[in-house]
C-alpha positions in Angstrom: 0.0 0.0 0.0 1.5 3.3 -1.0 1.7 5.5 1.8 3.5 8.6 0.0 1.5 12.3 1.1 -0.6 13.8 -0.8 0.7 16.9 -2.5 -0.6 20.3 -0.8 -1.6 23.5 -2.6 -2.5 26.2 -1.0 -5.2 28.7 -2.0 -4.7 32.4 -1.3 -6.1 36.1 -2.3 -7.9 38.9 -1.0 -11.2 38.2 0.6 -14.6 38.1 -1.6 -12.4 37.4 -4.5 -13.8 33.9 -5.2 -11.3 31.5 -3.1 -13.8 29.9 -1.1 -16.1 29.4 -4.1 -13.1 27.7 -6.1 -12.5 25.2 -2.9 -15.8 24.0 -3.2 -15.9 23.8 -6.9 -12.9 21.3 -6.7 -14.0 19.6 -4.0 -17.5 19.9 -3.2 -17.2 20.3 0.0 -19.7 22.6 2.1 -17.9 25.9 2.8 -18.8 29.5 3.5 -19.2 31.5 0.7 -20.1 35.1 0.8 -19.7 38.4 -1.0 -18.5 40.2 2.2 -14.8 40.0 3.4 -13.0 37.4 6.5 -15.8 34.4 5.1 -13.0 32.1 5.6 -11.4 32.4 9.3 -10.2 29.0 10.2 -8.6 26.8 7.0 -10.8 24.8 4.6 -9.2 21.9 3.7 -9.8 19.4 1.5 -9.5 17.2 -1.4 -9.0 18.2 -5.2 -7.7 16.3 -8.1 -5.7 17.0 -10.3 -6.4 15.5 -14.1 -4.0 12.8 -15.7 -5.5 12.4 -19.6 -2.5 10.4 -21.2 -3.0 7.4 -17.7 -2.7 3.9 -18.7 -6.4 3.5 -18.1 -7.4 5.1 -21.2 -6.3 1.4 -22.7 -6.6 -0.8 -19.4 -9.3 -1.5 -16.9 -7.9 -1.0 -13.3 -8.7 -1.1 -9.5 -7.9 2.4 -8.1 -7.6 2.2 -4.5 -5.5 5.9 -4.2 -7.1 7.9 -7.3 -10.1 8.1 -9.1 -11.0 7.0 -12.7 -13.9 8.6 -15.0 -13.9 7.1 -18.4 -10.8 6.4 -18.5 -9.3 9.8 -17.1 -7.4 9.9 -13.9 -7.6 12.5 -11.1 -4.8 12.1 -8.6 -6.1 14.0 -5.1 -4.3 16.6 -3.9 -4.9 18.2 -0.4 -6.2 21.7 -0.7 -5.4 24.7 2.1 -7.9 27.6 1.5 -6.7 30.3 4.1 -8.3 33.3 4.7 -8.5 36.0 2.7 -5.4 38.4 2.7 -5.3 42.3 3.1 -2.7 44.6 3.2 -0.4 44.8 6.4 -1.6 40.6 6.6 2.3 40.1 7.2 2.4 42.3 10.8 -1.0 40.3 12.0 -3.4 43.0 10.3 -7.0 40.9 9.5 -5.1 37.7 11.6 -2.9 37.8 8.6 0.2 36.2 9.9 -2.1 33.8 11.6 -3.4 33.1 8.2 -0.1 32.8 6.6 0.7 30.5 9.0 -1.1 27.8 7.7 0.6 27.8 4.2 3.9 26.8 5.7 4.2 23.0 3.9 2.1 24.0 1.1 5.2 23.7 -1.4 2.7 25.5 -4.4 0.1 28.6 -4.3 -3.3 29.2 -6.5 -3.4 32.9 -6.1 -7.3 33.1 -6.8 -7.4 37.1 -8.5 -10.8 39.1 -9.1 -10.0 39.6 -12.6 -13.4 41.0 -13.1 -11.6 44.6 -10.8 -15.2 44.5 -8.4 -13.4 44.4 -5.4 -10.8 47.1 -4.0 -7.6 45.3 -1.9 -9.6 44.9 1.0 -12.5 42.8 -0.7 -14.9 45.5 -0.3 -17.0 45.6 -3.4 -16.8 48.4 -6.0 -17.5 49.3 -9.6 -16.8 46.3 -11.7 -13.6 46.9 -13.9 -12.8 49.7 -11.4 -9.8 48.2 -9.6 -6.9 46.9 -11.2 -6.0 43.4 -10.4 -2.4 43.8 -10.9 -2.4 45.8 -7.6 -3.8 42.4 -6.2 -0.7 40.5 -7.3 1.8 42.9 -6.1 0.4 43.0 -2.7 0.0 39.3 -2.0 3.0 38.5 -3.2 4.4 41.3 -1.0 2.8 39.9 1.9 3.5 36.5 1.7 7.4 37.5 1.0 7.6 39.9 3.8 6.0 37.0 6.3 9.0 35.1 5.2 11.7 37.9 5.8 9.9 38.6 9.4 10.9 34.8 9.9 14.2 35.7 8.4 15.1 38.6 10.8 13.8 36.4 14.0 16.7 36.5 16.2 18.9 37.6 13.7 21.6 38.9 16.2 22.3 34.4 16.8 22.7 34.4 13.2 25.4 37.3 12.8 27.2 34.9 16.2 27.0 31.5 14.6 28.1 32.9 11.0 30.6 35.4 12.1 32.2 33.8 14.9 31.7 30.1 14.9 32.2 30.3 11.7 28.9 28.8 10.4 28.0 28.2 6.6 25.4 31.0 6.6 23.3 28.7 3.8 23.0 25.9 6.6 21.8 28.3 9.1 19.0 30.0 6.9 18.1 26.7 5.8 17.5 25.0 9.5 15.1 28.3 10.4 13.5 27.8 6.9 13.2 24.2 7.0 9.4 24.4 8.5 8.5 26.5 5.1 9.6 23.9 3.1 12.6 26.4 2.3 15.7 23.4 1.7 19.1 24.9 1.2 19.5 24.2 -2.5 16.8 27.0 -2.4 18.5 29.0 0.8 22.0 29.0 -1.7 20.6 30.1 -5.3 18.6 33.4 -3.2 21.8 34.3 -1.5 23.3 34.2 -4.9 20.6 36.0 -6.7 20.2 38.6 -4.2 24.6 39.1 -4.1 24.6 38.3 -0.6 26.9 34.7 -0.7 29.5 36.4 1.0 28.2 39.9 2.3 28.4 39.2 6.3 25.3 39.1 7.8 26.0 42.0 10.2 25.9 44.1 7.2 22.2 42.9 6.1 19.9 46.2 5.0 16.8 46.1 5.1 16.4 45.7 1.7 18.6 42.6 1.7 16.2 40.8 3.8 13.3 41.5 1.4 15.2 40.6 -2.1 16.4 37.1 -0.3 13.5 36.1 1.1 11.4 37.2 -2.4 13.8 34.7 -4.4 13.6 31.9 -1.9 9.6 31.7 -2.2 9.6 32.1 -6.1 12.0 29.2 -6.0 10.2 26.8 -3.2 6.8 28.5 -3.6 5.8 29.0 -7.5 2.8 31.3 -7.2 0.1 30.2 -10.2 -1.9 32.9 -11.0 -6.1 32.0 -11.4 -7.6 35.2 -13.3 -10.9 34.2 -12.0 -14.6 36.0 -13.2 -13.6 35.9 -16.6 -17.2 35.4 -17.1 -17.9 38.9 -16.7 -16.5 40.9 -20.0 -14.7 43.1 -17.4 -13.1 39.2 -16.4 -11.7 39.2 -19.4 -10.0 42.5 -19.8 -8.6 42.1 -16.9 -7.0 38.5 -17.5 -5.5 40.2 -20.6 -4.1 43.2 -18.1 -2.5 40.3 -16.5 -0.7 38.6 -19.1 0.4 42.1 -20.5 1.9 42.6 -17.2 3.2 38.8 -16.2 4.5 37.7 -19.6 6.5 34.8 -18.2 3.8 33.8 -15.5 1.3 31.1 -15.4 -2.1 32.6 -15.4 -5.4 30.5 -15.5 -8.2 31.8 -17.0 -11.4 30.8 -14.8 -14.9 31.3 -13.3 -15.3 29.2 -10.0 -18.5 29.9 -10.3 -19.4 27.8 -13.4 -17.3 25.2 -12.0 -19.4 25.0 -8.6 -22.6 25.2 -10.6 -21.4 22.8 -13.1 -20.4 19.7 -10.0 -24.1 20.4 -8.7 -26.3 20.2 -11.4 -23.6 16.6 -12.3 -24.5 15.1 -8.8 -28.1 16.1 -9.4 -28.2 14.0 -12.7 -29.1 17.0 -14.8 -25.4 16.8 -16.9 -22.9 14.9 -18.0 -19.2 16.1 -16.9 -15.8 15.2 -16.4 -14.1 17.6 -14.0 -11.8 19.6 -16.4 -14.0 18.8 -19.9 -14.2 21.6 -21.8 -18.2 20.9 -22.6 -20.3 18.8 -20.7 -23.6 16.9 -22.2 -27.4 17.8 -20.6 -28.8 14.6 -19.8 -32.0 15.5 -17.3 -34.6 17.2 -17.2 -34.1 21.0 -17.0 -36.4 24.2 -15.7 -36.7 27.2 -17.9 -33.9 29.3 -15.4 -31.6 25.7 -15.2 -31.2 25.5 -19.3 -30.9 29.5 -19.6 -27.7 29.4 -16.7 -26.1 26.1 -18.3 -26.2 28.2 -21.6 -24.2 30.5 -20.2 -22.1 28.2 -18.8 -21.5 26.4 -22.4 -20.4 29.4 -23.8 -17.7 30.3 -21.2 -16.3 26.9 -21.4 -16.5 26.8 -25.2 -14.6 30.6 -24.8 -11.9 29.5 -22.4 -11.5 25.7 -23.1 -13.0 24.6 -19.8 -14.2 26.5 -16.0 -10.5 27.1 -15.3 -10.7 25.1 -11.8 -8.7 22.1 -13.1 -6.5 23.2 -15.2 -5.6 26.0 -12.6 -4.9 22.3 -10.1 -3.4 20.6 -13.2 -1.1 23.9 -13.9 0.1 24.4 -9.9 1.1 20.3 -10.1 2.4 19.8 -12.9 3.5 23.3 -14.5 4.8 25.2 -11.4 6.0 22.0 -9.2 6.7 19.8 -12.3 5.8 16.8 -10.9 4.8 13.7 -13.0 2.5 11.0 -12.5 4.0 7.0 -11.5 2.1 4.2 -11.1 3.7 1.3 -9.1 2.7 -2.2 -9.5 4.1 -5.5 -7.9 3.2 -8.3 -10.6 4.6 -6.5 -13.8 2.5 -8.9 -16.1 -0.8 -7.9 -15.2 0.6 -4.7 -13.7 -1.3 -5.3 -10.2 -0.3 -5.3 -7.1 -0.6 -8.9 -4.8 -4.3 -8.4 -4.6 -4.6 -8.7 -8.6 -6.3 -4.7 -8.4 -5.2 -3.6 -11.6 -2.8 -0.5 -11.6 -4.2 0.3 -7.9 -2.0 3.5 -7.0 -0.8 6.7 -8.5 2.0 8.7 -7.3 2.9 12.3 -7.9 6.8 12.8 -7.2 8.6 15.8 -8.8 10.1 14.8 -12.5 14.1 14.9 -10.8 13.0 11.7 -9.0 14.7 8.6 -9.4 13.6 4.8 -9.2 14.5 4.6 -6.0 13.3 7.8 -4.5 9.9 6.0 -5.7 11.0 3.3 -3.5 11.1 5.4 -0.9 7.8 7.5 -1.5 6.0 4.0 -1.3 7.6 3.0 1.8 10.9 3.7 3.6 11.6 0.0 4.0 11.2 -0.7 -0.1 13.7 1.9 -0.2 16.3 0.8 1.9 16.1 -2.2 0.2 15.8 -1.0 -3.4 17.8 -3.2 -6.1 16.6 -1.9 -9.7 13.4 -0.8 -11.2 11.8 -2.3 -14.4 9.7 0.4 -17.2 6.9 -2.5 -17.3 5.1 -1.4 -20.7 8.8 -1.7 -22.2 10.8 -4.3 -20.1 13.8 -1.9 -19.6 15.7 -2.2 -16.2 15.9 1.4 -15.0 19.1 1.9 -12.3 18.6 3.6 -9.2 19.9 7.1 -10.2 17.3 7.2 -13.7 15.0 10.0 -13.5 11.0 8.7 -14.2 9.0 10.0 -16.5 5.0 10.8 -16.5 3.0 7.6 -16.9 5.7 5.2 -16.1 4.2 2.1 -14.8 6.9 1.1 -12.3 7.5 -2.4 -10.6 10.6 -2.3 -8.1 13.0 -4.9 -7.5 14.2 -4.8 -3.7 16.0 -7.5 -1.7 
């Protein structure tokens, strides 16, 4: 049984600018949702999926125990962290905000859920649609959540300055044991200090300024922030996903409207339609009231507009785009790739796309690790040796001793 954790993603923005709504649209789950700020106090969390098209399944019948399968698409769950929403000064405890932060500290990927639609000002308070500018929204998240990690930074900073300057300390191994709990590792803690020219500056000398441009690299390199331009139902939605990508040229930016998503999962689990999370259409198959067919119009036209709600691929484009992970799925009889049980490709494992045959082994268990021999590509019969990298849809069985 694969006992590997689920991959988190953590959900963050303003409040009243659609997060909560976007939680329950990926995972159905009852949640507070309200056009007035500070919905969301405590964290919702729960499970999403993200969407695996090219699985094995497409060709062969299987047993998921740890995934789902809808005609012959996979969804790997993922744990969703929807924290309150964020204002201004969130980083010195204004609105709870460093409470609120808090909570994101494993979440190793961020869906920053924008109001692309410009109806809400910074604080979440509602105004003119198309009025407020959601590149303001960006800039001051991302400010936020990057000064919370340089307050963490500057914590005691005179026992850093000691342990560096007089016991002689490597400064990277210091950072990197007070970021550990971030999920900060020092690969990370060594490429900001070198970004930010501060490798060899002493840390007694550390401005201000220092602080903020080191701890702004080490979250763009351990926390890729995916951008969801949501409301792009509204034609003031769309300008303002195209003021985004005018803006963030080299970001990735999901078009989306939660909304339709939300509305979409309902009327499926009422029988009224036909979808697979992430379709771009979906098929009426009940019977529909007058107001039901005029808002699934609607809803057909944004998907047919944007390819889709948005709420997937915005899942599918945090996993796979930002983190890079791929998907493995480890068997233990390689000719009817199941495991002892006879289930049928039972488990799906998402592992970043630098890891090896045996760090598989060891996602699976600690002990299959430790005793890891070789690995065998089972749809092609190559022996793969510890160090290979995998690649997405391998189907795995591992040799150990």
């Amino acid at each position: 049984m694969v006992t590997q954790t689920r991959v988190q993603v953590g959900i963050v923005g303003k409040p009243n600018a659609g997060k909560s709504t976007f939680f329950a649209a990926a995972t159905l789950k009852d949640v507070k949702i309200s056009p007035v700020p500070f919905t969301t106090i405590d964290p919702n969390v729960g499970i999403g999926y993200a969407r695996v098209d090219d699985c094995p399944c497409a060709k062969i019948k299987c047993n998921p125990r740890s995934y789902m399968v809808i005609d012959g698409v996979c969804y790997a769950p993922v744990e969703l962290i929807d924290v309150a929403g964020l204002v201004p000064g969130a980083w010195q405890g204004r609105g709870l905000g460093n409470q609120f932060l808090d909570h994101l500290r494993r979440a190793p990927v961020l869906l920053h859920i924008v109001d692309a639609s410009g109806s809400t000002d910074e604080e979440g308070r509602v105004v003119k649609p198309g009025s407020h500018d959601p590149v303001r929204d960006v800039e001051f998240l991302e400010r936020e959540v990057d000064m919370w990690i340089a307050s963490i930074v500057k914590r005691d900073w005179d026992k850093t300055v000691r342990l560096v300057e007089f016991s002689k300390k490597n400064i990277a191994e210091v950072l990197s044991e007070r970021l550990g709990g971030l999920g900060i590792g020092r690969v990370e803690v060594e490429k900001a200090l070198e970004g930010a020219g501060l490798a060899k500056k002493p840390p007694s000398k550390w401005a201000e300024e220092d602080f903020y441009n080191f701890s702004r690299l080490a979250r763009s390199l351990s926390k890729p922030i995916v951008i969801v331009a949501n409301k792009v139902d509204l034609p003031e939605g769309e300008e303002g996903y195209k003021r985004l990508r005018e803006v963030y040229l080299n970001r990735i930016i999901v078009p989306a409207s939660a909304e339709a998503e939300l509305a979409l999962r309902k009327a499926a689990e009422r029988g009224l339609v036909k979808y697979k999370p992430g379709d771009p259409h979906f098929e009426v198959v009940g019977t529909l009231t007058p107001q039901q067919r005029a808002a699934l119009e609607k809803i057909a036209e944004v998907m047919k507009k944007w390819g889709g709600t948005g709420v997937v691929q915005a899942i599918n484009a945090a996993v796979f785009n930002a983190l890079k992970y791929v998907a493995v799925y480890p068997v233990e009889d390689e000719r009817r790739m199941s495991d002892k049980a006879g289930n049928v490709l039972p488990d799906l494992l998402l592992v970043p796309h630098s890891y090896t045959a045996r760090d598989v082994a060891y996602a699976i268990h600690t002990e299959l690790g430790e005793r890891f021999i070789a690995a065998i590509d089972v749809r092609t019969g190559k022996r793969l040796a510890a160090d290979e990298p995998v690649s997405h849809g391998l189907v795995l069985k591992i040799l150990a001793k």
